[in-house]
RODO-2510 file (C-alpha; in nm, 4 decimals, decimal comma):
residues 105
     n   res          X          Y          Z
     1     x    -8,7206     2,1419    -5,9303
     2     x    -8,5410     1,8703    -6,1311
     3     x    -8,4695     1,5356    -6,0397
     4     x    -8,3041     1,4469    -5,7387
     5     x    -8,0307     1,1596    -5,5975
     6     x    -7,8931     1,0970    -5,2848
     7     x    -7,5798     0,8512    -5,2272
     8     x    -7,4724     0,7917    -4,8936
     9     x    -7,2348     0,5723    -4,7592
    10     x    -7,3095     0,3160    -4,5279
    11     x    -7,1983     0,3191    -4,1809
    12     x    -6,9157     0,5890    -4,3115
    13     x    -6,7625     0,3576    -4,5038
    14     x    -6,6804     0,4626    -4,8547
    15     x    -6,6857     0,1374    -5,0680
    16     x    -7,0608     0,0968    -4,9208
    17     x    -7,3189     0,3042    -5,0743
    18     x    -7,7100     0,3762    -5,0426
    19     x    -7,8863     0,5130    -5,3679
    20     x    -8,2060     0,6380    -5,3370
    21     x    -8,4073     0,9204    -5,5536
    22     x    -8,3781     0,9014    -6,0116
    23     x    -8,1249     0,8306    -6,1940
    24     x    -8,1692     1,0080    -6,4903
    25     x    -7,9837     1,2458    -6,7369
    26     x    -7,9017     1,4893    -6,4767
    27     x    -7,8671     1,3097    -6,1807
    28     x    -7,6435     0,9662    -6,3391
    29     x    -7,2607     1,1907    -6,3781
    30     x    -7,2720     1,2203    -5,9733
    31     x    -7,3529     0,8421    -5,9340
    32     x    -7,1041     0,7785    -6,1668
    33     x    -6,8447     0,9835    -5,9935
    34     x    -6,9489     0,8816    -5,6660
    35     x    -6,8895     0,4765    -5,7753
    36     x    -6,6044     0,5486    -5,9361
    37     x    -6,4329     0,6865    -5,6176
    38     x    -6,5573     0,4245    -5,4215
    39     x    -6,3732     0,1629    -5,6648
    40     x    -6,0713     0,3499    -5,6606
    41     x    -6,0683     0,3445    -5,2320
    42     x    -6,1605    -0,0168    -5,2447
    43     x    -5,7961    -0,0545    -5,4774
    44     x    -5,6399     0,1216    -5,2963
    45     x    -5,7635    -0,0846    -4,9783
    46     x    -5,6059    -0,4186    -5,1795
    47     x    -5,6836    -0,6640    -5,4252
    48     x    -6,0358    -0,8212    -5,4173
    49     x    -6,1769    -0,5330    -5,2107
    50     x    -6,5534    -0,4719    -5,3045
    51     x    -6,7889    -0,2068    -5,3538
    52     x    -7,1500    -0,2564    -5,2623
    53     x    -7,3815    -0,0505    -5,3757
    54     x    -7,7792    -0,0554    -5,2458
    55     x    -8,0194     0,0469    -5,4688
    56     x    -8,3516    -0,0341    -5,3119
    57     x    -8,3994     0,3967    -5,2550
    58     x    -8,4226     0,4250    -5,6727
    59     x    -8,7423     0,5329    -5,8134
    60     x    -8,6554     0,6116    -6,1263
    61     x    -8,4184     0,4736    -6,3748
    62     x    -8,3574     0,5946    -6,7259
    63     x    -8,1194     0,4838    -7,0127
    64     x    -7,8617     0,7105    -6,9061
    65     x    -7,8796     0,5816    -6,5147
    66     x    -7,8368     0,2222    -6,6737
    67     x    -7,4792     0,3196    -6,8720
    68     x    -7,3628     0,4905    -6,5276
    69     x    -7,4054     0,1477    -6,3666
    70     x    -7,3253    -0,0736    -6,6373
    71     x    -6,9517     0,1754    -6,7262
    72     x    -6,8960     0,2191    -6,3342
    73     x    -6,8860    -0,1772    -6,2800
    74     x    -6,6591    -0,1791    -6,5842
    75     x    -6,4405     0,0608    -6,4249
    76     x    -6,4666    -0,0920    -6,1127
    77     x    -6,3141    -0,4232    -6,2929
    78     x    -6,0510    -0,2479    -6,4668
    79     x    -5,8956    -0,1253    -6,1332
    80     x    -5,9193    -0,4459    -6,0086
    81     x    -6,2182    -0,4102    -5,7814
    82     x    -6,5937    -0,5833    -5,7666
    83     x    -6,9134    -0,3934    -5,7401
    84     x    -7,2077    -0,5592    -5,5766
    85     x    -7,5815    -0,4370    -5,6014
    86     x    -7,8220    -0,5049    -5,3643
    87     x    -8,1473    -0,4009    -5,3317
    88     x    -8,2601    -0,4103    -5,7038
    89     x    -8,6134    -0,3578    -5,7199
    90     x    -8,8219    -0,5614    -6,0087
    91     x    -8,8758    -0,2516    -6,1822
    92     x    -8,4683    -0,2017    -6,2523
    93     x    -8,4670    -0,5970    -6,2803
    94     x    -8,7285    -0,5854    -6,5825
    95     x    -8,5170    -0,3019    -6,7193
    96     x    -8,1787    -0,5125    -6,6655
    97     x    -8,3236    -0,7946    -6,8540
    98     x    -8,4733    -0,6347    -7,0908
    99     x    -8,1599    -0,4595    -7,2305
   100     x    -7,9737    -0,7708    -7,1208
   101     x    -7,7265    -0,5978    -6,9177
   102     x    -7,5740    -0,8212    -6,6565
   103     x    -7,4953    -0,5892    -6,3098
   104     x    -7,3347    -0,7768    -6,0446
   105     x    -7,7014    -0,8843    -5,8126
***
């Protein structure tokens, strides 16, 4: 059995999501799909509407998981939305500063 991700939103609302399982190879085109939507409602909710997205459920983060965050929160921009994370774990800290990508904490 491969890797596996759940994303949930929070409280049924879709600009607030829960991450938990890897992100990895296979599992990062959902999470990027999945943010993308959300920062695409949170437009079309109006301007400075945010997207939150907690991460404390990830065990497992590759280099692929990283560019789904780092091109979703770039979308997210674009469109004229934030993205929040929450719940970063030191692991995906280390790995943030360490490839001195700057998510949104």
């Amino acid at each position: 059995m491969g890797p596996q991700l759940t994303i949930l939103n929070v409280a049924g609302n879709p600009r607030r999501l829960a991450v938990s399982g890897e992100i990895d190879i296979c599992t990062a085109p959902m999470l990027h799909d999945a943010l993308c939507r959300a920062a695409d409602l949170a437009v079309s909710a109006g301007s400075g509407s945010a997207v939150t997205v907690d991460l404390s459920g990830v065990t497992f983060i590759d280099a692929r998981g990283l560019v789904s965050l780092v091109v979703a929160e770039a979308y997210a921009c674009v469109r004229g939305a934030s993205m929040r994370f929450s719940g970063v774990t030191p692991g995906i800290t280390r790995l943030l500063r360490i490839t001195d990508l700057n998510l949104r904490v």
